[in-house]
VONU-828153 format. One record per residue (C-alpha): chain; x, y, z. Coordinates in nm, 4 decimals. Layout:
N
SITE c       c1       c2       c3
SITE A        X        Y        Z
...
END
This chain:
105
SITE c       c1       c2       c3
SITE A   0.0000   0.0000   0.0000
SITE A   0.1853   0.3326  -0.1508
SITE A   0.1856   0.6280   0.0707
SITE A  -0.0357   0.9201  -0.0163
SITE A  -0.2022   1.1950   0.1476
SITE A  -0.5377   1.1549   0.3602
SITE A  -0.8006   1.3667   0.2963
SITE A  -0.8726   1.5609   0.5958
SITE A  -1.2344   1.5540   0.7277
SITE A  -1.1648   1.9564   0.8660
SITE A  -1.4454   2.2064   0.6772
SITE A  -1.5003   2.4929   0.7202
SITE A  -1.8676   2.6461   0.6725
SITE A  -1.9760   2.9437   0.4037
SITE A  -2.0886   3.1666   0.6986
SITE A  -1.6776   3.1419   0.8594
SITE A  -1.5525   3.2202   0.5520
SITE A  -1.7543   3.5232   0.5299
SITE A  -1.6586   3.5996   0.9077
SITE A  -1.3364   3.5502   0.8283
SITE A  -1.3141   3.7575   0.5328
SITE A  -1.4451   3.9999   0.7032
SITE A  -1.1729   4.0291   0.9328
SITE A  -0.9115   3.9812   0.6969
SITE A  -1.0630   4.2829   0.5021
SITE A  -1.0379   4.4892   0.8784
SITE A  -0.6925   4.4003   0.9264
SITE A  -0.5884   4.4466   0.5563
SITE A  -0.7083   4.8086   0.6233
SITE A  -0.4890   4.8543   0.9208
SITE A  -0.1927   4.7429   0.7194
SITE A  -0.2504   4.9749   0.4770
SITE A  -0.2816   5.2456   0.7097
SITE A   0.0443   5.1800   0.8904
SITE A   0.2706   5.0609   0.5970
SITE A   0.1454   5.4320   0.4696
SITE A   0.3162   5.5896   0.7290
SITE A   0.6072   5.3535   0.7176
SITE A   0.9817   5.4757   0.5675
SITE A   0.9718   5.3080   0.2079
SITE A   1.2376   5.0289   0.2126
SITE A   1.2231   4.9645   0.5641
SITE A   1.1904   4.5950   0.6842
SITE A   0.8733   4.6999   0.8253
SITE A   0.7144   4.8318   0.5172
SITE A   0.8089   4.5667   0.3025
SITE A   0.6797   4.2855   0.5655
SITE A   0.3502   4.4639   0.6133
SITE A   0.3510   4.4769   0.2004
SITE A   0.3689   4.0672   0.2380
SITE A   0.0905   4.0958   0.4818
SITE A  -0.1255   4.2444   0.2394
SITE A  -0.0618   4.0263  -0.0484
SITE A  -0.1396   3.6775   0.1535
SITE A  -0.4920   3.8669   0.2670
SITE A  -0.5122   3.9082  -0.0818
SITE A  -0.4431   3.5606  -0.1724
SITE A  -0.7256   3.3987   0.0949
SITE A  -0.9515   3.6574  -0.0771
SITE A  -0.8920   3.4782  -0.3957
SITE A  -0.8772   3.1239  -0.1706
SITE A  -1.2307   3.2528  -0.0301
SITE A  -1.4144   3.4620  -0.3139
SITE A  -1.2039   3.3435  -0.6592
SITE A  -1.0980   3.7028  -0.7046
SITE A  -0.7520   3.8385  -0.6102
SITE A  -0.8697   4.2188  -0.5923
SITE A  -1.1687   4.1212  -0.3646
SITE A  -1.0725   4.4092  -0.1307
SITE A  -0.9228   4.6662  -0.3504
SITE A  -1.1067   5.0056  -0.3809
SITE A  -1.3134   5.0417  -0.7005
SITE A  -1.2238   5.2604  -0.8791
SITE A  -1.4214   5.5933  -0.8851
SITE A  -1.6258   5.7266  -1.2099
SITE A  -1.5950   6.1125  -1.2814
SITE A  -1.9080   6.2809  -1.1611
SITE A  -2.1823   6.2671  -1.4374
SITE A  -2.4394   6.5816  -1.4337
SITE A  -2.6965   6.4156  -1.1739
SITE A  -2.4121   6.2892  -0.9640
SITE A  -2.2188   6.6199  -0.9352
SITE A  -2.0289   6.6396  -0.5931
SITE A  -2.1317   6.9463  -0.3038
SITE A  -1.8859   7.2292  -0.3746
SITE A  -1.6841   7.1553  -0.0104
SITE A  -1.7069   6.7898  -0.0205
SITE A  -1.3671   6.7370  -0.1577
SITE A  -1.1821   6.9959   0.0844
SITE A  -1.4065   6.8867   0.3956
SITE A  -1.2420   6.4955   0.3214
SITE A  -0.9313   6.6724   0.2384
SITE A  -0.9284   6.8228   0.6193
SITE A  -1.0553   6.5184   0.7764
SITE A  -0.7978   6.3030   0.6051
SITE A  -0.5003   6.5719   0.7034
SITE A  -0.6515   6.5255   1.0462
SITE A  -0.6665   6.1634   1.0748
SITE A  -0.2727   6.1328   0.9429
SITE A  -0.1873   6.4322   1.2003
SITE A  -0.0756   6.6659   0.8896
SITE A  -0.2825   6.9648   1.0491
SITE A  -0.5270   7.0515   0.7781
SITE A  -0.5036   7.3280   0.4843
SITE A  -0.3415   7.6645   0.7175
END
């Protein structure tokens, strides 16, 4: 009798996946938020780059698609979905705020 492999009897259910996922997707986030703030080149930048990529790659294990979490990407504004006049510098100042740049003075 050759030596092979067993199948393993472990499962995991649709709804743990998705709980999973889910988590994945938070810490993915996180990542990105630090290795932003990280010195390119650093050991720390590139390891939290390798982070990303295997959250990536259960995404694709999970949902068949690699770019599962990436942001879509956004359409130009048509006529009926023009943006509010301050919109864009009000998430300008709460961005500079969140990364501790100040805001616009």
């Amino acid at each position: 009798m050759a030596m092979g492999r067993r199948r393993s009897k472990r499962f995991v259910l649709p709804e743990q996946q998705e709980a999973f996922l889910a988590k994945a997707g938070e810490w993915r986030q996180a990542c990105l938020d630090m290795r932003s703030r990280a010195p390119i080149g650093e050991p720390f930048y590139d390891a939290i780059g390798k982070v990303v990529e295997a959250i990536d790659d259960v995404a694709e294990a999970v949902t068949g698609d690699r770019r599962h979490f990436w942001t879509r990407p956004h359409s130009a504004p048509g006529p009926s979905q023009a943006a509010a006049p301050d919109t864009a510098e009000d998430e300008s100042l709460a961005e500079d705020e969140a990364f501790g740049r100040g805001g616009g003075e």
